[in-house]
SEMAR-29981 format. One record per residue: residue number from 1; residue in three letters; z, x, y of N, C-alpha, C, O, CB in turn. Coordinates in steps of 0.001 Angstrom, whole numbers. Atoms other than C-alpha are relative to their C-alpha. Glycine has a CB too. Layout:
BEGIN
ATOM   nr  rest       nz       nx       ny      caz      cax      cay       cz       cx       cy       oz       ox       oy      cbz      cbx      cby
ATOM  NUM   ALA        Z        X        Y        Z        X        Y        Z        X        Y        Z        X        Y        Z        X        Y
...
***
This chain:
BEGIN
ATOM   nr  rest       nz       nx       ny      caz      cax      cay       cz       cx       cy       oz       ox       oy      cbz      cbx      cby
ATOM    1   UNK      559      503     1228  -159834    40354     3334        6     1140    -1026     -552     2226     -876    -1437     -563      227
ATOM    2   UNK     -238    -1194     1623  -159049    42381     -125    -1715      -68     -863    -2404     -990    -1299     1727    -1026    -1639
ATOM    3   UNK     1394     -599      888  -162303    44344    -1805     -432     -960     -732      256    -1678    -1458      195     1231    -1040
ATOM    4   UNK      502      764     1791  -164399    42573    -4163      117      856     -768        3     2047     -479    -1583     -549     -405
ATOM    5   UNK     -339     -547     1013  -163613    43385    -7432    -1230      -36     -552    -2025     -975     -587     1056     -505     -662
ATOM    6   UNK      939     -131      759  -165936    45210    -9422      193     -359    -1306     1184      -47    -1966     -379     1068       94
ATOM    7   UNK     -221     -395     2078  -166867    44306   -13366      274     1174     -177     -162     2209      327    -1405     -101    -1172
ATOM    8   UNK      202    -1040      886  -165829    46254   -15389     -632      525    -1138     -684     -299    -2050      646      115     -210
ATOM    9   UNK      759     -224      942  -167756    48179   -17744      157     -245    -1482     1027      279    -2177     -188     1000      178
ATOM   10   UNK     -550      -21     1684  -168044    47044   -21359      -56      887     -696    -1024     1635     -835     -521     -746     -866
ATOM   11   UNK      174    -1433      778  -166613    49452   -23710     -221     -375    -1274       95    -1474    -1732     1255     1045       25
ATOM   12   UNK      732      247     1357  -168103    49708   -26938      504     1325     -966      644     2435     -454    -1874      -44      245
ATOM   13   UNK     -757    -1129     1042  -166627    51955   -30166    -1309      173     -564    -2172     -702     -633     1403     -496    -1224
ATOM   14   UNK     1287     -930      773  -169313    54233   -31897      211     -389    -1282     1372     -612    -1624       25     1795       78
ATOM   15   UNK       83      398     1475  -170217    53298   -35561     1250     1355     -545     2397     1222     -972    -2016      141     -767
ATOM   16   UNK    -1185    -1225      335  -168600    57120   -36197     1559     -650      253     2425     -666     -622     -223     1527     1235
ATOM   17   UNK    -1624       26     -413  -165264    55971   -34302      510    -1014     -795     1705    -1140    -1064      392     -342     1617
ATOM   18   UNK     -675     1209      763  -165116    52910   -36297     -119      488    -1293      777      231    -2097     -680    -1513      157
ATOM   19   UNK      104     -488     1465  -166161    54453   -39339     1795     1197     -241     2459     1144    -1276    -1983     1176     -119
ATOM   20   UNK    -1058    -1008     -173  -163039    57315   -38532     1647    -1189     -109     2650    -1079     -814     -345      980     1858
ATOM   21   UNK     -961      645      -41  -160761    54603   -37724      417     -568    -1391     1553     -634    -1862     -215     -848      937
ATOM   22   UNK     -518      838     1195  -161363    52686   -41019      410      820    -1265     1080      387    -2203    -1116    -1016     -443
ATOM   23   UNK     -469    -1225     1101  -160992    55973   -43257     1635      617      424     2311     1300     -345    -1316     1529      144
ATOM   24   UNK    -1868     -620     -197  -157110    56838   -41403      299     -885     -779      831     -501    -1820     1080      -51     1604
ATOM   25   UNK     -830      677      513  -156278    53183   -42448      -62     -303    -1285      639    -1262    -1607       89     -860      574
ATOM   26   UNK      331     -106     1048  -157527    53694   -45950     1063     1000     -526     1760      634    -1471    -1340      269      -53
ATOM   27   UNK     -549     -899      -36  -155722    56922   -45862     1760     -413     -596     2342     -298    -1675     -336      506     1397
ATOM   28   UNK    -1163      760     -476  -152377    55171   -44440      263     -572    -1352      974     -168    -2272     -239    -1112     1273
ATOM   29   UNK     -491      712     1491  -152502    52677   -47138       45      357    -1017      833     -327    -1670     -476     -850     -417
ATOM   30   UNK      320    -1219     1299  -153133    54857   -49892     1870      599      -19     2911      287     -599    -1632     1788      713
ATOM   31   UNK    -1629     -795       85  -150014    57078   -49157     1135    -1018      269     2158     -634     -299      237     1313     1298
ATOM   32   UNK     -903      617      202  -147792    54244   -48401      554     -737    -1192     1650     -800    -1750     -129     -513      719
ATOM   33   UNK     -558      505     1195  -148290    52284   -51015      269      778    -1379      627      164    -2384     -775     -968     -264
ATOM   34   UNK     -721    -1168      935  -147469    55444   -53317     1152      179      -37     1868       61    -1031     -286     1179      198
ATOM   35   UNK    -1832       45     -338  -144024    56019   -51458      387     -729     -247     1573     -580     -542      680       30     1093
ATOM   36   UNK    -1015     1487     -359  -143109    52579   -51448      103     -116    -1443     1231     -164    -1934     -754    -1655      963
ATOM   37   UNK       88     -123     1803  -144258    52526   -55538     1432      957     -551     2275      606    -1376    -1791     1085     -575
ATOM   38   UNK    -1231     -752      677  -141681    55678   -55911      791     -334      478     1643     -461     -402      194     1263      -57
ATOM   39   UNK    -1391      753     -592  -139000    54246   -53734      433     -657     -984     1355     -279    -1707     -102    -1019     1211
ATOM   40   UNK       91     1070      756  -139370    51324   -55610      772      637    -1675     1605      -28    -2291    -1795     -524       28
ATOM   41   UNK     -274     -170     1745  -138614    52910   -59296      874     1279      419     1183     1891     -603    -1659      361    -1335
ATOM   42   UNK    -1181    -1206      292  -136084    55972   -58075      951     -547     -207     1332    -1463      522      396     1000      989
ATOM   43   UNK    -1233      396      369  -133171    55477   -59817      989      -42      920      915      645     1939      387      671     -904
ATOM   44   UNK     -698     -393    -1023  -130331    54930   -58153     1561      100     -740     1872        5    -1927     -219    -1061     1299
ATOM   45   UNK    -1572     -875      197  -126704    56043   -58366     1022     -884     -831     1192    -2069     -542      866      331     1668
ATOM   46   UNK    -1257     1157      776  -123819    54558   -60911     -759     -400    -1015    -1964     -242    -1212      620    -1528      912
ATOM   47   UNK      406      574      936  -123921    52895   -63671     -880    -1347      -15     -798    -2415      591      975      -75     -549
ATOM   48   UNK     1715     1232     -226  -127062    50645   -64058      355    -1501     -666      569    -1586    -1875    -1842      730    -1264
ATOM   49   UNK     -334     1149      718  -126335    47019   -64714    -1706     -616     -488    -2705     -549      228     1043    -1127     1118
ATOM   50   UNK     1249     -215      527  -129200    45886   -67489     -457    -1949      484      185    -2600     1309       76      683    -2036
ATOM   51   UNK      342     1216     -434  -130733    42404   -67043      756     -956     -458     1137    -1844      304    -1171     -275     -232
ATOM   52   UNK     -953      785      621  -128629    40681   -69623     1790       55      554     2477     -966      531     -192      479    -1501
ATOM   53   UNK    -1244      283     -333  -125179    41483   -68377     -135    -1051     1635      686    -1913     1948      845     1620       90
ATOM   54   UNK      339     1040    -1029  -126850    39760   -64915       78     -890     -238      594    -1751      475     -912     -108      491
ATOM   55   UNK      546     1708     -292  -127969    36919   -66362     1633     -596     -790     1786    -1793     -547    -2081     -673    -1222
ATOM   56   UNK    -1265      -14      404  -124119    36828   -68251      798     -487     1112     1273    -1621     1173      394     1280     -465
ATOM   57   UNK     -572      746     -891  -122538    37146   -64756     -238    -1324      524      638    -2183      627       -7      591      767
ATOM   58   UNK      450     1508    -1151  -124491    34169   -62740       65     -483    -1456    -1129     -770    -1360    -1895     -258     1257
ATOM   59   UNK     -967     1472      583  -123213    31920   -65828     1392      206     -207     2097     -597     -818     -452     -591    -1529
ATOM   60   UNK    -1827     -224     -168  -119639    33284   -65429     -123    -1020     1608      453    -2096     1768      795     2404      296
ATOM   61   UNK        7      467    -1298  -120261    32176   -61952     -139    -1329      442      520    -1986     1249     -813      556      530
ATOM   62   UNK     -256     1314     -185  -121660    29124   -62379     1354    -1184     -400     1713    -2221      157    -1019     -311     -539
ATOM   63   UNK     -838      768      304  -118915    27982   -64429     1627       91      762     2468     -800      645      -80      175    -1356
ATOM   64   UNK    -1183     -392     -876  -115901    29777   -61988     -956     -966     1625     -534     -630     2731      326     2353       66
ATOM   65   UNK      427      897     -950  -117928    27319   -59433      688     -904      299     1318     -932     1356     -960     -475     -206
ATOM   66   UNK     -724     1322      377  -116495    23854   -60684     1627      237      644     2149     -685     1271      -23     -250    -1917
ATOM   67   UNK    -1701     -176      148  -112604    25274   -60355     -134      554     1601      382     -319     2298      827     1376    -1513
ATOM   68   UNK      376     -421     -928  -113535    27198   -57097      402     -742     1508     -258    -1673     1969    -1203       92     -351
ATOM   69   UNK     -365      534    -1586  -111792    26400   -53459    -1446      278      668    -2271     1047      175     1453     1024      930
ATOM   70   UNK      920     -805     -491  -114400    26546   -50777     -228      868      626    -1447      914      794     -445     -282      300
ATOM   71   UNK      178    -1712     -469  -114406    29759   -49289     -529      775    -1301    -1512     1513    -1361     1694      834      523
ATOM   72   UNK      328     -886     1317  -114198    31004   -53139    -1729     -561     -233    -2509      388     -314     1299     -476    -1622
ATOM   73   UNK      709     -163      343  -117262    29268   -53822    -1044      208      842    -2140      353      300       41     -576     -663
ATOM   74   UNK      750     -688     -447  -118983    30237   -50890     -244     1382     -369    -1350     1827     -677      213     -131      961
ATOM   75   UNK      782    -1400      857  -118668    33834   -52062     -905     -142    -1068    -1993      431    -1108      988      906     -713
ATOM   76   UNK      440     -204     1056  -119471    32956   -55262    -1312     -255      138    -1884      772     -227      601     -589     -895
ATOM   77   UNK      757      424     -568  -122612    31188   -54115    -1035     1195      355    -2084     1274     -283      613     -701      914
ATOM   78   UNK      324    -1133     -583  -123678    34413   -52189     -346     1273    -1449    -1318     1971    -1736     1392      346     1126
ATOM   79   UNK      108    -1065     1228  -123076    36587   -55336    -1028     -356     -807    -2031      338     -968     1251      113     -922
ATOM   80   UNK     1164      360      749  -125001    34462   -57588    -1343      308      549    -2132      777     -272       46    -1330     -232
ATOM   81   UNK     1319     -417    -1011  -128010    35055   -55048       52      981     -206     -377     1127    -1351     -148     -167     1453
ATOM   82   UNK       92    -1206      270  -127649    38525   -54947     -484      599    -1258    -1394     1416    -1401     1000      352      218
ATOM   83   UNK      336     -490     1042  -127321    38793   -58587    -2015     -533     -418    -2784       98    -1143     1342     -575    -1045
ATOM   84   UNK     1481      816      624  -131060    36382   -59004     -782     1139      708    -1523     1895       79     -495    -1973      618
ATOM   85   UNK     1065    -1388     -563  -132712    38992   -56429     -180      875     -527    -1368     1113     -744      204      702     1001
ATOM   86   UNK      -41    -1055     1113  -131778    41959   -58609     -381     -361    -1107    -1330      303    -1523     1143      520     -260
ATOM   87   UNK      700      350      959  -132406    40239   -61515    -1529     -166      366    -2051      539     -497      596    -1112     -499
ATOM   88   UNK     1455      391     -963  -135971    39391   -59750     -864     1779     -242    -1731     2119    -1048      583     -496     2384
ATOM   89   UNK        0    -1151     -102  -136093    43142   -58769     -334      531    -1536    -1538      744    -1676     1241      388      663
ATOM   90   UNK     -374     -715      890  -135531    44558   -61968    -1050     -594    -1453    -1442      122    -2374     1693     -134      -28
ATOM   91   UNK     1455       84      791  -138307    42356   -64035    -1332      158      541    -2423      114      -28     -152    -1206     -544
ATOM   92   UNK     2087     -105     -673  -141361    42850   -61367      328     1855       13      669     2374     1076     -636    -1088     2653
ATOM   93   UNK     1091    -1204      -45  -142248    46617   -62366     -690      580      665    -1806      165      979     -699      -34     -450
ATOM   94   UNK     1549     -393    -1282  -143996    48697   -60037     -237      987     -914      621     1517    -1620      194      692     2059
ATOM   95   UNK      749     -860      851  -146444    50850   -61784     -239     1292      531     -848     1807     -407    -1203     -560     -325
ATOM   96   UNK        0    -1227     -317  -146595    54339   -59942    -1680      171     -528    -2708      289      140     1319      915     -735
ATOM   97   UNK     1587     -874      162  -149691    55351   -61789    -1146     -534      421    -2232       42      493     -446      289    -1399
ATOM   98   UNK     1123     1014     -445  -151646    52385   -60567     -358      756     1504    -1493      995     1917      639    -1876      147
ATOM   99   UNK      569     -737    -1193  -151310    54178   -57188     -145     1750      170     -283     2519     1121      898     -484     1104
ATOM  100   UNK     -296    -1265     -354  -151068    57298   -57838    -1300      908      -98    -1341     2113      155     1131      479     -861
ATOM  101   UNK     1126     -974       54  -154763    58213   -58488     -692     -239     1831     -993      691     2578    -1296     -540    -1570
ATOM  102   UNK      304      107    -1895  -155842    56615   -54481      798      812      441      418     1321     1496      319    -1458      932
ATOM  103   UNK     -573     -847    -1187  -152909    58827   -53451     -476     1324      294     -523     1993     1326     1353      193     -162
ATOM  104   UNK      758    -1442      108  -154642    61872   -55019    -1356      -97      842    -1942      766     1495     -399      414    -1700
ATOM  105   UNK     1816     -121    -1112  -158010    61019   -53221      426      525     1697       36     1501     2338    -1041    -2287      299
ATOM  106   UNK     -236      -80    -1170  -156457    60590   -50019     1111      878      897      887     1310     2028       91    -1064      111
ATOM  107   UNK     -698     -752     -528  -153491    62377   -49290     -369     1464      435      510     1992     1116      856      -74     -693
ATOM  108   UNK      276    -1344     -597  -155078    65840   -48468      131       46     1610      802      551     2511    -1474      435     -421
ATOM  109   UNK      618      709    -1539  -156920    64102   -45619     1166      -35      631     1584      864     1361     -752    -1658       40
ATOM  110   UNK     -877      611     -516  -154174    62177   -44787     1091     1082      709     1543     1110     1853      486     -897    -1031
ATOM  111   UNK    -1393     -737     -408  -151460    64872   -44835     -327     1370     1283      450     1853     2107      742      796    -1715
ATOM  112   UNK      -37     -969     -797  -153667    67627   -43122      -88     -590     1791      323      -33     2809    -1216      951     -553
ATOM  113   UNK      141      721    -1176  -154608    64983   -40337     1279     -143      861     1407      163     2047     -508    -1279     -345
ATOM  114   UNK    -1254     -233     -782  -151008    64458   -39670      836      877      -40     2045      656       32      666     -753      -61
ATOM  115   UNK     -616    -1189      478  -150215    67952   -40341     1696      -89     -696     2713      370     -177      -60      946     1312
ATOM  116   UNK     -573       70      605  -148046    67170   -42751      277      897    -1130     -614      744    -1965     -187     -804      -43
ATOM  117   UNK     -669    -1592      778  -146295    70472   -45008      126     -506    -1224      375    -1683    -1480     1676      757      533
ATOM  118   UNK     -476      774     1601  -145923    70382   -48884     1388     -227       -6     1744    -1131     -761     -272      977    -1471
ATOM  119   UNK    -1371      475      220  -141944    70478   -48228      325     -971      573     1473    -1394      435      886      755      250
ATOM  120   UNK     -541     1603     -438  -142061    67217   -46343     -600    -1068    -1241      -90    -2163    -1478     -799     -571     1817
ATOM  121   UNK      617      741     1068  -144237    65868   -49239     1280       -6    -1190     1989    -1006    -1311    -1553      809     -519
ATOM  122   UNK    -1275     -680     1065  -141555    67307   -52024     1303    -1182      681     1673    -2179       61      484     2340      423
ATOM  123   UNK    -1133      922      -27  -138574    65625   -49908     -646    -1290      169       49    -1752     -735     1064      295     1123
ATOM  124   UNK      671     1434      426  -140424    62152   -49902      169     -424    -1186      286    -1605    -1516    -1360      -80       92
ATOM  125   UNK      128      528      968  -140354    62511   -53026    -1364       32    -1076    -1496     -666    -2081      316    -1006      454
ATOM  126   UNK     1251      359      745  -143961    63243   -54299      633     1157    -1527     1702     1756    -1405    -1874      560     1113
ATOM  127   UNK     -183     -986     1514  -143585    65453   -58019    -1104     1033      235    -2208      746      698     -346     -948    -1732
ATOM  128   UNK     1191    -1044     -689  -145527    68636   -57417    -1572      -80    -1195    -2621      557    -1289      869     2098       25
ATOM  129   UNK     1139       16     1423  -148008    68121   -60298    -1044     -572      956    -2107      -20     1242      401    -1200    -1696
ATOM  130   UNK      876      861     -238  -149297    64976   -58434     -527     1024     1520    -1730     1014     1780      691    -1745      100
ATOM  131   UNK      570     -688     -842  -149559    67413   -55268    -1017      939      -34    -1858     1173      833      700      394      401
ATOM  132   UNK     1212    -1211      474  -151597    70198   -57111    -1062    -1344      -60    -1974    -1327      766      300     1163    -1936
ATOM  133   UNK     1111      353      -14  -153685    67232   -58182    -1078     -898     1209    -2228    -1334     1142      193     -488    -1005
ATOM  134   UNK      297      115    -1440  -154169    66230   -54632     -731     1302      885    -1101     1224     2056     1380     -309      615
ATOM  135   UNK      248    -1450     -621  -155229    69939   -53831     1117      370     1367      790     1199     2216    -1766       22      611
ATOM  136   UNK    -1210     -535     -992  -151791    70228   -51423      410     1253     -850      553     1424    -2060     1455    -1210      267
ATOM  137   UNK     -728    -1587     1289  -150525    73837   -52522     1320     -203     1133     1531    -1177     1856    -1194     2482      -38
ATOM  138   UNK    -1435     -444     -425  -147032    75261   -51078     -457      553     1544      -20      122     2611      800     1358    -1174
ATOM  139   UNK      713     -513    -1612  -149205    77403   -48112     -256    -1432      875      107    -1362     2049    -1874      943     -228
ATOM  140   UNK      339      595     -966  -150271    74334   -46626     1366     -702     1151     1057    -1327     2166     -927     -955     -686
***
């Protein structure tokens, strides 16, 4: 006959541990949604198509539709999509400064917790200004 099984003991988290836990994911979110803000608005490479030559193509497109074999207008189909996402993209704005004062609160914390260096901050992408005003220096 196999042991009786003992209960097991209920474990219980300390107000502190929960209080610790909910200040990383404060932290967390803070600095992500900063990166993701500058991701979001770094330029990127080539010549920049503006909203109007977009909205130009997808009615070239619609009208090279009508004449269109289908394979052709499956691409075309596909393109037009592409182009509405970018167009999409390119009028929702992300505001950087909206996050960028929570990043200053939190990122110290954040970065010394995950011992995180000012030159991993720098290649991310942060601007060193916003790091001084974070109190990150170059030593850390």
């Amino acid at each position: 006959m196999p042991p009786k099984k003992t209960a097991t003991k209920k474990r219980t988290m300390s107000d502190e541990h929960k209080a610790a836990i909910a200040e990383g994911r404060a932290q967390a979110k803070a600095v992500s949604d900063y990166l993701e803000a500058l991701a979001a608005t770094k330029p990127k490479r080539g010549r920049q198509r503006t909203p109007a030559s977009i909205e130009k193509r997808i009615a070239a497109i619609d009208t090279e539709l009508a004449d269109a074999d289908a394979l052709s207008a499956l691409n075309l189909r596909q393109e037009r999509k592409d182009l509405e996402e970018e167009l999409a993209a390119k009028r929702n704005v992300v505001d950087v400064s909206a996050h960028e004062d929570e990043f200053v609160a939190q990122a110290a914390a954040y970065g010394s917790r995950k011992g995180i260096s000012y030159k991993v901050w720098r290649d991310a992408g942060v601007p060193a200004a916003v790091l001084k005003r974070a109190g990150i220096s170059r030593g850390a």
